[in-house]
C-alpha positions as CSV (number, residue, x, y, z in Angstrom):
1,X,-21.6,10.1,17.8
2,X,-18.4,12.2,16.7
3,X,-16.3,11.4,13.5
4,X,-13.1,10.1,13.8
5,X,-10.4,12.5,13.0
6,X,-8.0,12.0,10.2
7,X,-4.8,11.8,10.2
8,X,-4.1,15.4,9.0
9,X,-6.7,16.6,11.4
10,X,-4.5,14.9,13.9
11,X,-1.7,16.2,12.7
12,X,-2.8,19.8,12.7
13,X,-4.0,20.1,16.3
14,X,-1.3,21.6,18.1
15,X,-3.0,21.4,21.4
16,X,-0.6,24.2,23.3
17,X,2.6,22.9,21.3
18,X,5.3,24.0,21.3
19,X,5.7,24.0,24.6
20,X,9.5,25.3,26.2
21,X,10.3,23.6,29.9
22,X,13.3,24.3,31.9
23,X,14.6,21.4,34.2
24,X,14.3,21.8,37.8
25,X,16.6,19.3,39.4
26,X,18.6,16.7,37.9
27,X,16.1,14.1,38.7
28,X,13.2,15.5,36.9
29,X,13.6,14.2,32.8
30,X,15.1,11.1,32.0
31,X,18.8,11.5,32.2
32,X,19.8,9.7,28.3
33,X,18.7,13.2,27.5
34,X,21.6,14.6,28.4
35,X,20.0,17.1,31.0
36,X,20.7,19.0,33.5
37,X,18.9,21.2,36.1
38,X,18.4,24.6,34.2
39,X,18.7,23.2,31.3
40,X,15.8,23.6,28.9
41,X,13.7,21.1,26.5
42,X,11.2,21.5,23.8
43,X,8.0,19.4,23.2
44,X,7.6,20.4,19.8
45,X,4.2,20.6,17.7
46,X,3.5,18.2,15.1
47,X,3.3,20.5,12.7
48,X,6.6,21.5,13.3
49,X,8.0,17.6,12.8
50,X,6.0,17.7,9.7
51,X,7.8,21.1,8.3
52,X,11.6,19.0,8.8
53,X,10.4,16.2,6.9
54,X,9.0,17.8,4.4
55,X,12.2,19.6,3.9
56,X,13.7,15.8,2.9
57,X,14.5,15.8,-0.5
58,X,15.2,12.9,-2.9
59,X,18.8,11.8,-2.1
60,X,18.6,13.0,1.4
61,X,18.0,11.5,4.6
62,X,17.3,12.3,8.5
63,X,17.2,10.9,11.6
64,X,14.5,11.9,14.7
65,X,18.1,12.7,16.3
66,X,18.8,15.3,13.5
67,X,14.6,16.6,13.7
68,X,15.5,16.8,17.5
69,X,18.7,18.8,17.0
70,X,16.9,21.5,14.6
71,X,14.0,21.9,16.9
72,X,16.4,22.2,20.0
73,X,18.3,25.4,17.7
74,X,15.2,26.1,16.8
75,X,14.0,27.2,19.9
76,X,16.7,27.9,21.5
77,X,17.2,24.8,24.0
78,X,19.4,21.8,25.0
79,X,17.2,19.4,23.8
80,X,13.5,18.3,21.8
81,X,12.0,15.4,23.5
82,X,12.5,12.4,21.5
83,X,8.6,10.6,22.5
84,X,7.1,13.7,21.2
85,X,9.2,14.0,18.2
86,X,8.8,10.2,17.1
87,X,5.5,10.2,18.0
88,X,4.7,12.9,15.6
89,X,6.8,11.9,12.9
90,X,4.9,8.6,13.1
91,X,1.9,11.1,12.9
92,X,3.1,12.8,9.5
93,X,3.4,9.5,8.1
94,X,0.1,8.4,8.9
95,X,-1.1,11.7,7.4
96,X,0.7,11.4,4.3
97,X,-0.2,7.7,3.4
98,X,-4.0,9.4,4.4
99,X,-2.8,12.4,1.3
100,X,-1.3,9.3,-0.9
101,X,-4.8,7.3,-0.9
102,X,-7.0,10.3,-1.5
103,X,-5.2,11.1,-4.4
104,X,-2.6,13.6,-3.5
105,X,1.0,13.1,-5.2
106,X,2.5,15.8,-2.9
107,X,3.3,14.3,0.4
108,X,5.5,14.1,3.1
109,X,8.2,11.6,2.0
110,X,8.3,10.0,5.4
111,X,10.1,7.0,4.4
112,X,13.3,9.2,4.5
113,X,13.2,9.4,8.1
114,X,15.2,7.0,10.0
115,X,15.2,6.1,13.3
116,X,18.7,6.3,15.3
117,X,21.8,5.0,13.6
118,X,19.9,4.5,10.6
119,X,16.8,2.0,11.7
120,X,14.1,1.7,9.7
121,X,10.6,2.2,11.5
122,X,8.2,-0.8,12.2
123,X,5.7,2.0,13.1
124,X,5.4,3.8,9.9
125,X,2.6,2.6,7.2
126,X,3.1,-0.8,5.7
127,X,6.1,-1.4,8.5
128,X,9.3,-2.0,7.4
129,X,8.5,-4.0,4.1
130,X,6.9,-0.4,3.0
131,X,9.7,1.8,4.3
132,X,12.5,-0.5,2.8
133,X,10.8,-0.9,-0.6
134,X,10.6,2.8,-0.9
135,X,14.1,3.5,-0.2
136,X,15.1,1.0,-2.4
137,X,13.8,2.5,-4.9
138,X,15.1,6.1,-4.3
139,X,18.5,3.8,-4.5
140,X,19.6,3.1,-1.0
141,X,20.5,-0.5,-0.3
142,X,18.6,-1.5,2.7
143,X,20.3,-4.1,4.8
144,X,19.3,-7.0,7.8
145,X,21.5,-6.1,10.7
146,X,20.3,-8.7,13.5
147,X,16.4,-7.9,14.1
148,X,16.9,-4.7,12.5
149,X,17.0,-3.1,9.0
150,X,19.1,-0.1,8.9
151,X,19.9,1.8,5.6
152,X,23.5,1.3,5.0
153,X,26.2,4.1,5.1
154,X,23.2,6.3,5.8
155,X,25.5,8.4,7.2
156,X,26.4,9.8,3.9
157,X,23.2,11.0,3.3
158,X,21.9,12.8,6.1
159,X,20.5,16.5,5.0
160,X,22.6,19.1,6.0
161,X,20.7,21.1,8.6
């Protein structure tokens, strides 16, 4: 029977990524992308997610829309793919709560990246409870707006790429 892989094993295992794909009709990616036949996307690797949020520092914020727009400049393209690039930034977090319990004071400050228009995400570890109490405490005010928490004027925080 095999071990379970860590978090930072999963986060490590690039599997092929990043991969480059150009669009071959208008019909082939989902068109909220913003894409175009001959346009091109990247699926980046999760490693790759994990370098941007890293980068995040104390004071500073960023969205999966900003992570999306570095990778797209990054590689040259219209777009990143926004599953992929959640998905792994859910990923880092993981990993870095994984770093957090084993001792490590050095992580990926996660909780700094927001979902669009300044959402906080359910997904990451502990939910939103963890994500807002975190923030809070870096001295952002974290506010209800319907189902939502959203960090406010986050706007005047975002890293500058």
């Amino acid at each position: 029977m095999s071990k379970k892989k860590s978090w930072r094993e999963k986060l490590t295992e690039n599997k092929g990524l990043p991969k480059v794909i150009q669009c071959e009709n208008k019909d082939e990616y989902h068109p909220r992308w913003g894409l175009k036949a001959g346009d091109k996307f990247v699926i980046p690797a999760p490693t790759e997610v994990d370098e941007i949020m890293k980068k995040v520092e104390k004071g500073k914020l960023i969205t999966i829309d900003e992570i999306r727009r570095i990778l797209a400049k990054k590689h040259k393209t219209t777009s990143a793919c926004p599953m992929t690039t959640g998905i792994f930034a859910w990923l880092a977090a993981n990993a870095a709560e994984e770093e957090r319990e084993q001792g490590n004071e050095n992580i990926t400050p996660y909780w700094r990246t927001l979902k669009t228009k300044g959402e906080l995400n359910p997904k990451y570890p502990g939910g939103v409870e963890a994500q807002k109490k975190y923030l809070e405490s870096e001295g952002y005010k974290v506010i209800q707006k319907g189902k939502k928490w959203i960090v406010e004027n986050y706007e005047k925080f975002l890293m500058k790429p």
